[in-house]
Backbone as CSV, one residue per row, in Angstrom:
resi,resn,N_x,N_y,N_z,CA_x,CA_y,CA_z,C_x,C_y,C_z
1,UNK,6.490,19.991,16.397,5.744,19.655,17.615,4.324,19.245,17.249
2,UNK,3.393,18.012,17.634,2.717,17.605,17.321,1.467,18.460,18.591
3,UNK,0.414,18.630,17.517,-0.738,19.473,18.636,-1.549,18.450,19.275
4,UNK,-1.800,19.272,20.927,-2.612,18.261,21.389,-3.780,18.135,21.380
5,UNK,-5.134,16.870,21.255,-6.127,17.267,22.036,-6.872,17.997,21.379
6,UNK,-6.013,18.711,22.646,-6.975,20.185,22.878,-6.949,21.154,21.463
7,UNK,-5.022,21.097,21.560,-5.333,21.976,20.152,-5.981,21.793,19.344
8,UNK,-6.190,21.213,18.499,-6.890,20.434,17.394,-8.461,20.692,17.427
9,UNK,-8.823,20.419,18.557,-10.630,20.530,19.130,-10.237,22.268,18.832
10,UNK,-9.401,23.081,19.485,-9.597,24.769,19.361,-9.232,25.031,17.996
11,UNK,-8.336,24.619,16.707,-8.303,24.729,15.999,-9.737,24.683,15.273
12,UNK,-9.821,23.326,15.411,-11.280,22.798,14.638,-12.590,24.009,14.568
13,UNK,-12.657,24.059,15.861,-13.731,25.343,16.448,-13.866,26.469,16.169
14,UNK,-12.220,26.692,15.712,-12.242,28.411,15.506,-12.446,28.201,13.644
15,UNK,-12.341,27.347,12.810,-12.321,27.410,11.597,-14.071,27.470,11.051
16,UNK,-14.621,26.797,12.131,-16.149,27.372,12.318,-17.136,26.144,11.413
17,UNK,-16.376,25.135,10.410,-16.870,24.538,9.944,-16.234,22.643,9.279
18,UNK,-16.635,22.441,8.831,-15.668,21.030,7.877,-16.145,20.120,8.675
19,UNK,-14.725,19.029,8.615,-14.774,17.826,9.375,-12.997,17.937,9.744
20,UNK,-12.359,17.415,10.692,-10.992,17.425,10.633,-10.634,15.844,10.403
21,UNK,-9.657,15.634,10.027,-9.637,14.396,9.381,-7.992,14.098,10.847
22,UNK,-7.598,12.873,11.391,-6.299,12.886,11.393,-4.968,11.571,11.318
23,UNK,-4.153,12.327,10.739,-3.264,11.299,10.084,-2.256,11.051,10.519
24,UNK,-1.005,10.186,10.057,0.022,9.810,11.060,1.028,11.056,11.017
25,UNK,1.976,10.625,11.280,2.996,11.710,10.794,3.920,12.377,12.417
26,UNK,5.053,12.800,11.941,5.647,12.985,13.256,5.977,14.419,13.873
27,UNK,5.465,15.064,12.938,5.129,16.797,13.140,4.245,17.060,12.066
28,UNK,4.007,18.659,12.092,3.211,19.018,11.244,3.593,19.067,9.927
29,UNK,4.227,18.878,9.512,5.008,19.152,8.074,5.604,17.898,7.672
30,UNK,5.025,17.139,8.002,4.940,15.312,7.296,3.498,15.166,6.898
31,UNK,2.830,14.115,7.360,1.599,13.528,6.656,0.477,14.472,6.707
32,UNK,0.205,15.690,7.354,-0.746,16.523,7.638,-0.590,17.788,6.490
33,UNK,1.050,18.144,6.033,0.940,19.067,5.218,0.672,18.511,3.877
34,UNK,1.076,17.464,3.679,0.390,17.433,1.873,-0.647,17.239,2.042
35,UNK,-1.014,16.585,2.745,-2.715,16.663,2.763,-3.536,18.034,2.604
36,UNK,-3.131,18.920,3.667,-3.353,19.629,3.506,-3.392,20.906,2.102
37,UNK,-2.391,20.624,1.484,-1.832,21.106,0.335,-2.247,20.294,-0.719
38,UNK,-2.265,19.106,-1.040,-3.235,18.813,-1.652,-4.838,18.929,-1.867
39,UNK,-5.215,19.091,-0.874,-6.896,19.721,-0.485,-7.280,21.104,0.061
40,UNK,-6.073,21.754,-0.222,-6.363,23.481,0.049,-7.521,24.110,-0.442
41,UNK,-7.744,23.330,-1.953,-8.917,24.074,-2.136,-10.155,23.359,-1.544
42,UNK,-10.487,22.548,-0.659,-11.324,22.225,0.236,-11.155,22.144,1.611
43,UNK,-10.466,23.246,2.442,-10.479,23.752,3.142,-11.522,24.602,4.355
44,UNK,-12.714,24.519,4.072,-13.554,24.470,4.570,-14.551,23.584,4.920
45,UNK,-14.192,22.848,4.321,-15.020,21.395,4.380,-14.086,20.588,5.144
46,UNK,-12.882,20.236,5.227,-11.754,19.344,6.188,-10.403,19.803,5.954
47,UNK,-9.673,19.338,7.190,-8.688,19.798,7.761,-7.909,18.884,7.900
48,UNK,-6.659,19.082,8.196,-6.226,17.464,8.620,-4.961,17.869,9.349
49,UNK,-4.800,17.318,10.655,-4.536,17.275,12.077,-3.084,16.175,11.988
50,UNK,-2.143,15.962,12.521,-1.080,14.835,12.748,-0.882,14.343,13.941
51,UNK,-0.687,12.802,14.077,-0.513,12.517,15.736,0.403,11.246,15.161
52,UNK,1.098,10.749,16.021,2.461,10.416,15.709,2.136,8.701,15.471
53,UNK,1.700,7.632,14.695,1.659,6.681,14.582,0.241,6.612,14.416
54,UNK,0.337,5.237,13.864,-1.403,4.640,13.704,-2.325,4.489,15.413
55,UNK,-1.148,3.987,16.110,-2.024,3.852,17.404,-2.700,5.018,17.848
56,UNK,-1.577,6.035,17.611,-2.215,7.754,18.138,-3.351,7.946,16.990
57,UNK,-3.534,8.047,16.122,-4.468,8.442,15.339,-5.780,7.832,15.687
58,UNK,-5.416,6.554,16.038,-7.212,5.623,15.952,-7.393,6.327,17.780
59,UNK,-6.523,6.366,18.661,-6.996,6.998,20.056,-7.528,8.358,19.871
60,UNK,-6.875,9.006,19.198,-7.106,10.667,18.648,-8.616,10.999,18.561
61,UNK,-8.498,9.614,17.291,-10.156,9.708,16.370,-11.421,9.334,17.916
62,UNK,-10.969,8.509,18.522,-11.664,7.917,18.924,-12.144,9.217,20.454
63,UNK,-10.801,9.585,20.914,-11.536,10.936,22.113,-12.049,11.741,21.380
64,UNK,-11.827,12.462,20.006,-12.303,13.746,19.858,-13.306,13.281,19.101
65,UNK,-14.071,12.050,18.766,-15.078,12.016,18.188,-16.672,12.265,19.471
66,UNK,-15.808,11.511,20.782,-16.545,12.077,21.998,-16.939,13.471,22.415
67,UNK,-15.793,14.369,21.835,-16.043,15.293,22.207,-16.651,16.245,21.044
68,UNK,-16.405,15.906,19.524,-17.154,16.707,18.800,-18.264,16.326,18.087
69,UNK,-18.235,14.689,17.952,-18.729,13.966,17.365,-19.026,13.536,16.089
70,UNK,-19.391,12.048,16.145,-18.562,10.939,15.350,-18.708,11.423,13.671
71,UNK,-19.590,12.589,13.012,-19.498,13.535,11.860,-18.517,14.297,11.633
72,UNK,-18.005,14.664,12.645,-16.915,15.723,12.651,-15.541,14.982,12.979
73,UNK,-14.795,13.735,12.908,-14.294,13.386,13.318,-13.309,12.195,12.412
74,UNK,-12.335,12.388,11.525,-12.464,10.625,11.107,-10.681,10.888,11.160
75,UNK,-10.465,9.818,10.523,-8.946,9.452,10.449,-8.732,8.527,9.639
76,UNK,-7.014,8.511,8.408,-6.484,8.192,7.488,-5.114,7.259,8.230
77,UNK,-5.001,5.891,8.090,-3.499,5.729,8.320,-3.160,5.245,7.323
78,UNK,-1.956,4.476,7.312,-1.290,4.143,6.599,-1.936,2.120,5.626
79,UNK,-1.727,1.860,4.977,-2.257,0.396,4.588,-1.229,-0.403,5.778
80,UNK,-0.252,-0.346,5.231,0.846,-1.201,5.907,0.651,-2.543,5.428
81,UNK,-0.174,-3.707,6.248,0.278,-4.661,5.776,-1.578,-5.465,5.817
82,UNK,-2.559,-4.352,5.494,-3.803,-4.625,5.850,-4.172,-4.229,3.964
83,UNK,-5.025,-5.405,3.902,-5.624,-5.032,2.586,-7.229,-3.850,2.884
84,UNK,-6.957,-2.555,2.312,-8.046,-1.572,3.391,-9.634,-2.311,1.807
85,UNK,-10.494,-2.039,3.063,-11.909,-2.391,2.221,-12.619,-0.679,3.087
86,UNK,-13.653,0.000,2.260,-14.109,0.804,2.498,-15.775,0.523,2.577
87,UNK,-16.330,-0.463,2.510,-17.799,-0.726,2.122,-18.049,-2.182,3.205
88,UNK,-18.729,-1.891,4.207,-19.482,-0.794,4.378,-18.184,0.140,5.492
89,UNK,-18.299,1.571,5.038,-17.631,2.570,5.589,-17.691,2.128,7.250
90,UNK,-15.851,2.101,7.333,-15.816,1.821,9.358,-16.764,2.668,9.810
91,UNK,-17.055,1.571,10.864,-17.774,1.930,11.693,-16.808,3.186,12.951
92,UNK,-15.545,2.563,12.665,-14.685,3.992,13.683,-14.136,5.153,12.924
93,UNK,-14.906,5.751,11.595,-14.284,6.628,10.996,-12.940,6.588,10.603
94,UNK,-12.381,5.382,10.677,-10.617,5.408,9.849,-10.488,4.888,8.380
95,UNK,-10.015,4.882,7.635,-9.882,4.544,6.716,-7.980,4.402,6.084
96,UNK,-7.749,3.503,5.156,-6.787,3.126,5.257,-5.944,3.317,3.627
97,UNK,-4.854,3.922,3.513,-4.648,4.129,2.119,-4.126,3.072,1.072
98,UNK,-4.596,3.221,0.034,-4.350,1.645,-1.156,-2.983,1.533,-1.450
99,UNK,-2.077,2.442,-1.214,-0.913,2.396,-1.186,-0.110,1.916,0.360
100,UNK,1.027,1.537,0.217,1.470,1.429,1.458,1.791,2.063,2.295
101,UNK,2.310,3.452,2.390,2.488,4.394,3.297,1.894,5.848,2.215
102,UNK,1.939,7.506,3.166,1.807,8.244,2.354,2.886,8.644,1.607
103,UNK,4.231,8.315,1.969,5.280,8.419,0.866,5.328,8.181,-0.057
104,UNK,4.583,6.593,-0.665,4.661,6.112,-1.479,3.924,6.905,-2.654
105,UNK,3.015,7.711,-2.004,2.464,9.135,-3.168,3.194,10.296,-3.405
106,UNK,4.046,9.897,-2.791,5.387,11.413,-3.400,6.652,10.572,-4.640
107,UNK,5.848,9.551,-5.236,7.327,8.829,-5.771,6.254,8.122,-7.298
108,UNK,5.809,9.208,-7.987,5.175,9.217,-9.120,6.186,9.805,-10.145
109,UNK,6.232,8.657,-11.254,7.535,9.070,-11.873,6.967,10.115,-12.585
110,UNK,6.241,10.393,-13.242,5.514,11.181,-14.301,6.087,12.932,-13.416
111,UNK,5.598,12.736,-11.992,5.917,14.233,-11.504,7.194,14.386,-11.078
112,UNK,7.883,13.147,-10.855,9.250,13.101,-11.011,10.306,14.134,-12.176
113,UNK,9.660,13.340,-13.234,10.019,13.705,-14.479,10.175,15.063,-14.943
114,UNK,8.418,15.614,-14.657,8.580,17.153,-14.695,9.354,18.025,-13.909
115,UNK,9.402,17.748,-12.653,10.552,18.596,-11.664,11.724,18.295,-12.341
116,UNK,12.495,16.449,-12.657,13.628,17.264,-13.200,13.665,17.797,-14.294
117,UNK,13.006,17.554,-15.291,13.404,18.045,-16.626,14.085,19.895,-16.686
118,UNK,13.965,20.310,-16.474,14.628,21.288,-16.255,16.000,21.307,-16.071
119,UNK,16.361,20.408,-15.066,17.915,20.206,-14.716,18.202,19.111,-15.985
120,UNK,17.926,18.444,-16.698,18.623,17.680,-17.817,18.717,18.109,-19.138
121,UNK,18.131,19.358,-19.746,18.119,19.935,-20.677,19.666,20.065,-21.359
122,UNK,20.332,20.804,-20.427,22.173,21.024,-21.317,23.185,19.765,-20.803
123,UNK,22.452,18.920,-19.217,23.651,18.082,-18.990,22.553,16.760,-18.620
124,UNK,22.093,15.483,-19.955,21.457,14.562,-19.662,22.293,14.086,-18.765
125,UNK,21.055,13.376,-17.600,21.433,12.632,-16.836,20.805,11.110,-16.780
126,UNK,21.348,10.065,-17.280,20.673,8.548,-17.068,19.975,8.466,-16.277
127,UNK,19.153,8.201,-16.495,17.790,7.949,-15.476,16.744,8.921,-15.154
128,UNK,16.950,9.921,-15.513,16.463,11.283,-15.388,15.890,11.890,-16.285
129,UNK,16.080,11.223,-17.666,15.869,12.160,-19.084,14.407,11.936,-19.327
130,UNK,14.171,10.789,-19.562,12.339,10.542,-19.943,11.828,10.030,-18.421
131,UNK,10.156,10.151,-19.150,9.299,9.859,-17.978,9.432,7.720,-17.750
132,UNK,9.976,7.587,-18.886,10.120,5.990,-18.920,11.187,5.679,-18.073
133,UNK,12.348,6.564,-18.388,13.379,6.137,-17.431,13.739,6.815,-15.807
134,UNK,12.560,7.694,-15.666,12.424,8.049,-13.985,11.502,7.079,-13.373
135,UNK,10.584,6.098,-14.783,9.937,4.861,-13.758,10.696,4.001,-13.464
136,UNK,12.343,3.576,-14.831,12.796,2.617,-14.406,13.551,2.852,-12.975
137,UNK,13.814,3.678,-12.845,14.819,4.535,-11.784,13.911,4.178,-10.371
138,UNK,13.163,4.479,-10.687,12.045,4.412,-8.928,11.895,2.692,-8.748
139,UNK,11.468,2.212,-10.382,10.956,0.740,-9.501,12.493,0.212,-9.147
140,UNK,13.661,0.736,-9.805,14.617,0.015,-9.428,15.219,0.183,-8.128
141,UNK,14.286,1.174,-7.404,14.873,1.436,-6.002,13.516,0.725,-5.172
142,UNK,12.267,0.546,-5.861,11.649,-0.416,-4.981,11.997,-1.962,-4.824
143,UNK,12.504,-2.382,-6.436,12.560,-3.568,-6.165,14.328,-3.787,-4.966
144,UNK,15.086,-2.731,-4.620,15.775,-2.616,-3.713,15.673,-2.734,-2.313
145,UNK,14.016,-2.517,-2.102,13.546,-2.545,-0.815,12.087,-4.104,-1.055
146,UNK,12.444,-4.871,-1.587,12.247,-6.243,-1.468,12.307,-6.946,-0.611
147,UNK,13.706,-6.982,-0.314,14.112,-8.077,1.169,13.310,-7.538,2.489
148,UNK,13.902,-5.953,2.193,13.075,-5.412,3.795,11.579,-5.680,3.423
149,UNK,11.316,-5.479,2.357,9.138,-5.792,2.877,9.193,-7.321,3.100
150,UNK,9.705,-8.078,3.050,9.538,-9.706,3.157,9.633,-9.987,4.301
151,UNK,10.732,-9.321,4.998,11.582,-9.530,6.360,9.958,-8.834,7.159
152,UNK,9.816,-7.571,6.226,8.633,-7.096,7.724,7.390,-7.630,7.642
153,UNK,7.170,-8.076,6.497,5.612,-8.952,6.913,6.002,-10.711,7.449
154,UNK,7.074,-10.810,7.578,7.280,-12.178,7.861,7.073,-11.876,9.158
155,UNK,7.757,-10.605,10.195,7.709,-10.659,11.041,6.183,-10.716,11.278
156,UNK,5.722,-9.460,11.067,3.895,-9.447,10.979,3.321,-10.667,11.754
157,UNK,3.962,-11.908,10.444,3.170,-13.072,10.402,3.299,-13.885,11.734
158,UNK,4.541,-13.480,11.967,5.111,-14.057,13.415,4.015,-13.490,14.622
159,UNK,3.833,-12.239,14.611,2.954,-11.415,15.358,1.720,-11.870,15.702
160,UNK,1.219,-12.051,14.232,-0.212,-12.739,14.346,-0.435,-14.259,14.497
161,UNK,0.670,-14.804,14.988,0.784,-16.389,14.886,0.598,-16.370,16.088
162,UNK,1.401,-15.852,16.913,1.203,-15.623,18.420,1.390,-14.438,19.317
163,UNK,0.264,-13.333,19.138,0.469,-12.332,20.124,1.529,-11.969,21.100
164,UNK,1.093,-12.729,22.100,1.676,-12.987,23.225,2.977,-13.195,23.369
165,UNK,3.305,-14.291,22.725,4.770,-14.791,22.724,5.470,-13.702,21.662
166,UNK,5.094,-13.546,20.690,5.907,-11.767,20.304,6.014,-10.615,21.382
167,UNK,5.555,-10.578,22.057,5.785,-9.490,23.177,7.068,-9.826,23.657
168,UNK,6.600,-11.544,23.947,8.102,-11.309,25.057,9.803,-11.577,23.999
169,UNK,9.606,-11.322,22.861,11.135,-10.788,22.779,11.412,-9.303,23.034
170,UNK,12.775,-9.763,22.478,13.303,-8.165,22.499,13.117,-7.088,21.829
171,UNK,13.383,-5.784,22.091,13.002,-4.876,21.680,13.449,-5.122,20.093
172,UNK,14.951,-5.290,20.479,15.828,-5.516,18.739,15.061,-6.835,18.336
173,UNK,14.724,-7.782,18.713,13.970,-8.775,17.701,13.014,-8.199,17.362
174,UNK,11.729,-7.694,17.967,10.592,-6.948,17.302,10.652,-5.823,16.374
175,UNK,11.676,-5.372,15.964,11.641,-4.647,15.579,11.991,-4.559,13.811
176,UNK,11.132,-3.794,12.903,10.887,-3.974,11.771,12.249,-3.083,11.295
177,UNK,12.636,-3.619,10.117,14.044,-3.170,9.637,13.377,-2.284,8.724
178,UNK,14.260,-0.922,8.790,13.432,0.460,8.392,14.345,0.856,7.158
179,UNK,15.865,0.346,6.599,16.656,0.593,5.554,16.762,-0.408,4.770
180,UNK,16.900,-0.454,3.576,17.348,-1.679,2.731,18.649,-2.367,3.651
181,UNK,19.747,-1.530,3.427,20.844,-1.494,4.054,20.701,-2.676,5.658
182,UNK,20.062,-2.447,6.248,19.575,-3.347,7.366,19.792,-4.515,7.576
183,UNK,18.662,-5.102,5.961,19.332,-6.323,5.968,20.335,-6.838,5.172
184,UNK,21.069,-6.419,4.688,22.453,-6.195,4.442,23.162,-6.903,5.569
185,UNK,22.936,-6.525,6.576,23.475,-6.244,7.640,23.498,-7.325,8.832
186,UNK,22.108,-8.099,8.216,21.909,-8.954,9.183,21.496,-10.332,7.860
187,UNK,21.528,-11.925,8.838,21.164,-13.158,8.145,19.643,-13.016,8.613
188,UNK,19.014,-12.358,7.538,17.366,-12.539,7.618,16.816,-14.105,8.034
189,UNK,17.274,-15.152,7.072,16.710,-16.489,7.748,17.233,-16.782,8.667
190,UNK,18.450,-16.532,9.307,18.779,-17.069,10.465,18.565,-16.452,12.131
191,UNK,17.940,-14.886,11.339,17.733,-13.539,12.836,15.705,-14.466,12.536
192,UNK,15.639,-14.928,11.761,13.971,-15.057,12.110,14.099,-16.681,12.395
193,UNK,15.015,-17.399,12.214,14.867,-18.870,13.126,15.366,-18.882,14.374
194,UNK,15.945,-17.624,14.512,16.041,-17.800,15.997,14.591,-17.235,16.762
195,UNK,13.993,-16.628,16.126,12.775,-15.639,16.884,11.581,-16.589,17.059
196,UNK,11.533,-17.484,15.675,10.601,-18.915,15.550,11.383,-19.862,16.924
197,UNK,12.077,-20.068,17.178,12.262,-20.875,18.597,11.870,-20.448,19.670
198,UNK,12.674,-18.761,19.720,12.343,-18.152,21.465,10.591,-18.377,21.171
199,UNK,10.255,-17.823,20.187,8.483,-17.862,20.169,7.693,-19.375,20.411
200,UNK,8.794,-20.276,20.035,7.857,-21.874,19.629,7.076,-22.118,18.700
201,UNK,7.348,-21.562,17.614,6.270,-21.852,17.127,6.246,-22.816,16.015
202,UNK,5.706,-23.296,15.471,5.671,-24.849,14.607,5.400,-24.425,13.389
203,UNK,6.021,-23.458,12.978,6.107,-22.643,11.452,7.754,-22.305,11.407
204,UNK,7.797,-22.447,9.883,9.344,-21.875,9.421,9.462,-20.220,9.143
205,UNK,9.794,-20.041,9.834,9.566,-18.204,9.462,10.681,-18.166,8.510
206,UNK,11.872,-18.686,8.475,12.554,-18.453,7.119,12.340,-19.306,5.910
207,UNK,11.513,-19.864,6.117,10.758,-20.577,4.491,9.840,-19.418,4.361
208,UNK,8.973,-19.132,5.399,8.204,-18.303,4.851,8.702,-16.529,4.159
209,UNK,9.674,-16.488,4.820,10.492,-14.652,3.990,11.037,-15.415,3.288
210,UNK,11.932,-16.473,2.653,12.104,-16.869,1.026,11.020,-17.094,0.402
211,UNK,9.703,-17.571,0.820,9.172,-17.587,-0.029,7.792,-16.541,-0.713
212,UNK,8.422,-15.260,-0.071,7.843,-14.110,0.414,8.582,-13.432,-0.790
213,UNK,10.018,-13.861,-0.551,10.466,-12.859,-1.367,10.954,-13.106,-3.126
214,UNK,10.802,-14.658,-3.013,10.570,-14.649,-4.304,8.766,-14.223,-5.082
215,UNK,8.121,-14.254,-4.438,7.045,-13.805,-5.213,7.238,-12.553,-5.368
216,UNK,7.060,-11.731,-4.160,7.367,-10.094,-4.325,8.080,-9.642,-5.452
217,UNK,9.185,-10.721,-6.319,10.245,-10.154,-7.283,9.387,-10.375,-8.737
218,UNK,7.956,-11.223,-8.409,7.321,-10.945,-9.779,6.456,-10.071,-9.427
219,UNK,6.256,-9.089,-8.743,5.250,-8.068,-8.891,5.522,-6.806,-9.525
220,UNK,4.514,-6.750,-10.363,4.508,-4.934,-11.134,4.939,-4.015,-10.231
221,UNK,5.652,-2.512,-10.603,5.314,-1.239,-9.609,4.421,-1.188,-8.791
222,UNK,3.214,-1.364,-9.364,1.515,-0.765,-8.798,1.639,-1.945,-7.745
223,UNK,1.709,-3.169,-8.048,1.863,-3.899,-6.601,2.657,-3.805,-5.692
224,UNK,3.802,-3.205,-6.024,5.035,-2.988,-5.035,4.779,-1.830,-4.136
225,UNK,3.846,-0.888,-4.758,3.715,0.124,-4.108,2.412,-0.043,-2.711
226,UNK,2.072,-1.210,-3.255,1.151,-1.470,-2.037,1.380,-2.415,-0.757
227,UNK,3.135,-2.968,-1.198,3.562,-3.758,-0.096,4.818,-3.366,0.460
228,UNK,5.681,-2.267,-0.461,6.939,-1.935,0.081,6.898,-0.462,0.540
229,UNK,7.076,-0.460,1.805,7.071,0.989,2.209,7.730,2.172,1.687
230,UNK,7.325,3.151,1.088,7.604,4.624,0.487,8.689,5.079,1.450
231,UNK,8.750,5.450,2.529,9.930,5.203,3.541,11.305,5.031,2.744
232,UNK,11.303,3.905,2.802,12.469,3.227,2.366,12.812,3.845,1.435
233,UNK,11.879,3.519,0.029,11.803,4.220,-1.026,13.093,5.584,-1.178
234,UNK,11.797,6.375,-0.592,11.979,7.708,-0.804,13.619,8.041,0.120
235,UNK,13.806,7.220,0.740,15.710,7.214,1.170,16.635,6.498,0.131
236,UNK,16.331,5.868,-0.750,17.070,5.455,-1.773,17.003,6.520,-2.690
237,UNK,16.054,7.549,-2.989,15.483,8.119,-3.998,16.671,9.498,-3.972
238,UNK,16.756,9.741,-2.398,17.127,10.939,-1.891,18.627,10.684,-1.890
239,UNK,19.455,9.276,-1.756,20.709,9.122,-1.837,20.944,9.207,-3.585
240,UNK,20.144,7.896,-4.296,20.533,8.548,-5.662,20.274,9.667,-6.317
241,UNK,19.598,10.920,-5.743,19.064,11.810,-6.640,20.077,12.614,-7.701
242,UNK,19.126,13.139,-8.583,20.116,13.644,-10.001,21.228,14.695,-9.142
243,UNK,20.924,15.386,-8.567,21.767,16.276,-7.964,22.485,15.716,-6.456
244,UNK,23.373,16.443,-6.208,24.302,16.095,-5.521,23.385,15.464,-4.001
245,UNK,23.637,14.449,-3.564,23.413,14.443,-2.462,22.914,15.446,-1.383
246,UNK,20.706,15.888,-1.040,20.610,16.831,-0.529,20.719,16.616,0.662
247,UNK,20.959,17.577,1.864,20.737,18.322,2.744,19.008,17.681,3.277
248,UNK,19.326,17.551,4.548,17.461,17.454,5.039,17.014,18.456,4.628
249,UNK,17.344,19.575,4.946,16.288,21.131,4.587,16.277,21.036,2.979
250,UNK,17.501,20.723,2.274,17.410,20.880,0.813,16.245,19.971,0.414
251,UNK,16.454,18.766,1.214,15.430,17.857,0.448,13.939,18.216,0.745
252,UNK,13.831,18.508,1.955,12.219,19.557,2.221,11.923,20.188,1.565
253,UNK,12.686,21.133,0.614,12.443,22.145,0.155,12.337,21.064,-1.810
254,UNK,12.768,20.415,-1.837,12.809,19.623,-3.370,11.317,18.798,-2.992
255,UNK,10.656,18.407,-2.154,9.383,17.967,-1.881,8.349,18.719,-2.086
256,UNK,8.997,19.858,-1.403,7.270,20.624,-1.849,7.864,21.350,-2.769
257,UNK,8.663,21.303,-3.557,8.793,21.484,-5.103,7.744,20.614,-5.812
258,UNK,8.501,19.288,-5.719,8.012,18.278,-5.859,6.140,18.237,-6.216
259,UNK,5.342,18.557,-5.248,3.753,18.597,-4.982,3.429,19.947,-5.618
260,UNK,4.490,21.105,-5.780,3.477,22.179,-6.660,3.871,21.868,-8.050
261,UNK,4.719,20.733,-8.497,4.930,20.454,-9.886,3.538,19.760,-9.998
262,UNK,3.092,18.803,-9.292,1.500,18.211,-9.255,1.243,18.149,-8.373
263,UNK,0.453,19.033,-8.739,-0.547,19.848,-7.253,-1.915,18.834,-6.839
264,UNK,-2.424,18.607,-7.764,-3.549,17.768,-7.648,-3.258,16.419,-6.858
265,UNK,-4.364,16.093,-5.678,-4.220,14.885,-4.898,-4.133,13.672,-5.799
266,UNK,-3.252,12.761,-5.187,-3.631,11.567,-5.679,-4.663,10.965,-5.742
267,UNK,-5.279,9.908,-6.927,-6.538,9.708,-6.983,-6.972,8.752,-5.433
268,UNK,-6.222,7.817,-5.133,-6.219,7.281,-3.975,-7.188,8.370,-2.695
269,UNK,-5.955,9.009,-2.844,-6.484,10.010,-1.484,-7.432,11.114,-1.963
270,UNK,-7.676,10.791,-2.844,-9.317,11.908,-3.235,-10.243,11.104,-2.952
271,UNK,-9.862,10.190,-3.495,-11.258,8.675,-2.749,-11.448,8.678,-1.667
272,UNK,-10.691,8.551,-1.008,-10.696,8.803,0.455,-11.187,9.834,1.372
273,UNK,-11.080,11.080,0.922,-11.321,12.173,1.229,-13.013,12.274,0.590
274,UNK,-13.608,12.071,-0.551,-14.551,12.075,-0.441,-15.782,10.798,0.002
275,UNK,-15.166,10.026,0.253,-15.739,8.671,0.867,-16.128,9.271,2.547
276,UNK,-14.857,10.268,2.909,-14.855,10.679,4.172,-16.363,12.007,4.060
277,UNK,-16.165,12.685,3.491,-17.356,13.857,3.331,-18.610,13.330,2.958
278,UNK,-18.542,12.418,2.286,-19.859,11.470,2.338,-20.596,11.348,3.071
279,UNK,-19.775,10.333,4.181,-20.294,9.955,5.241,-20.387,11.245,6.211
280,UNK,-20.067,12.361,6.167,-19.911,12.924,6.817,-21.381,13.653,6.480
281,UNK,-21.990,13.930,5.480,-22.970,14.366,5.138,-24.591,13.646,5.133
282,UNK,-23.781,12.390,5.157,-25.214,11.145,5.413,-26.076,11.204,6.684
C-alpha cells in the first residue's frame, strides 16, 4: 500500500530531521526499499518515500514541497527515455537516474556472480561460473530486450511528433510493450504504420524502429543499460535463473539477497543522493 500525503509529511516530522526524497515504485518494497537499504547508513539525513509512477512523484514533490518546503523536499525518477543533465540542479527538485530504470541497478554482473558462486562450486552451471560469464548472461538477456526498447521509443517519438493526435488512439495502441515476448507477438512495423496513419503524420514510424534497432545492436552493456528497461531485463533474468524457476516471494527474497551481497549504493545513485543533500544544504 502506497502512503499518502499525509503519511509521508507525519512520517517525515516524526523522524525530526533529513530531507525525504520520493521515488517511483508501486508499494513500499520496490523503489523506496533499496534506496532505503542502500542509504541506511544515512538515515538521518534522507528518507525515501514511494508514489506510484513518475507523474505521482513530480505531483508528490511538488504539494509537499508547499507544505514543508522546497529544502526538505526532492524526488528521483526513472531516465526512461530523457538524457538526465544535473547542472544547473532542477529547479523542481527531481532528478533523473543515468541508468534506465532502478532495476537496471539490481543486474550488476560482478554481484551477480558473488550471490551465485556458492551454488556452482560442486554442480558448474554455464553462465554462472565466472564474473565474465554472468556478464555474458545479462547482456545476452539485454540484447533480448532490443526490439522492445526500439518499439518504445519509436512510440515516444510518435508522442512527441504530435501530442494531441497520440491521445486520440487507443488505449492498446498507446501502449508501451512491457515483455520481450510482446513483440513476438505482434508485426512491430506494421502495428506502428498503422498508428502513423490514424495519427497523420508525414514520418515513417517503421523506418524509424528499424532503424532504431539496428543501431541499438551496436551498443556496449553500459549503453544498453541506459536505453533498455531493467524491467524487462530483470524478467528474463528471473525466467533463466541458475535455479529452478522462482516463486514471486522466492524471488523477493533472492533480491534482497542479492543487495546484502553488495550493500553499497550504486555509484549513480550516490551521485544523486549527494547532489540532492547539497542542494539541500546550500
Amino acid at each position: 500500500m502506497l502512503p499518502t500525503l499525509s503519511n509521508i509529511e507525519a512520517k517525515w516530522r516524526a523522524s525530526g530531521s533529513g530531507v525525504c526524497v520520493i521515488v517511483e515504485g508501486e508499494t513500499e518494497l520496490a523503489d523506496a526499499w533499496f534506496y532505503n537499504f542502500w542509504f541506511g547508513d544515512r538515515a538521518r539525513e534522507v528518507t525515501f518515500f514511494p508514489q506510484d509512477g513518475w507523474e505521482q512523484v513530480v505531483a508528490a514533490v511538488a504539494a509537499l514541497r508547499t507544505r514543508l518546503g522546497p529544502k526538505k523536499v526532492y524526488g528521483i525518477i526513472d531516465r526512461d527515455f530523457v538524457d538526465p543533465t544535473y547542472v544547473p540542479f532542477p529547479a523542481d527538485g527531481i532528478l533523473r537516474t543515468r541508468k534506465y530504470t532502478l532495476e537496471n541497478y539490481l543486474l550488476d554482473p560482478l554481484c551477480w556472480f558473488k550471490w551465485a558462486h556458492p551454488y556452482t562450486q560442486r554442480n558448474p552451471r554455464p553462465g554462472w561460473d565466472t564474473e565474465d560469464a554472468v556478464r555474458e548472461t545479462i547482456e545476452s538477456l539485454y540484447r533480448e530486450c532490443i526490439p522492445l526498447s526500439a518499439y518504445n521509443w519509436t512510440l515516444h517519438q510518435a508522442h512527441k511528433l504530435d501530442c494531441a493526435a497520440f491521445a486520440g488512439l487507443s488505449d492498446r495502441e498507446k501502449a508501451y510493450a512491457r515483455h520481450p515476448r510482446t513483440l513476438k507477438n505482434w508485426d512491430a512495423p506494421s502495428r506502428l504504420r498503422n498508428i502513423q496513419a490514424q495519427m497523420g503524420l508525414p514520418y515513417d514510424l517503421s523506418s524509424l524502429y528499424t532503424d532504431r534497432l539496428a543501431a541499438l545492436q551496436a551498443f556496449t552493456l553500459a549503453a544498453l543499460e541506459q536505453v533498455v528497461t531493467g524491467k524487462a531485463v530483470l524478467r528474463l533474468l528471473r525466467k533463466h535463473f541458475l535455479l529452478d524457476q522462482p516463486s514471486k516471494r522466492a524471488w523477493d527474497n533472492i533480491l534482497s539477497a542479492y543487495v546484502h551481497t553488495c550493500p553499497d549504493p550504486p555509484t549513480d545513485l550516490k551521485t544523486l543522493v549527494d547532489l540532492i543533500l547539497e542542494d539541500a544544504h546550500s
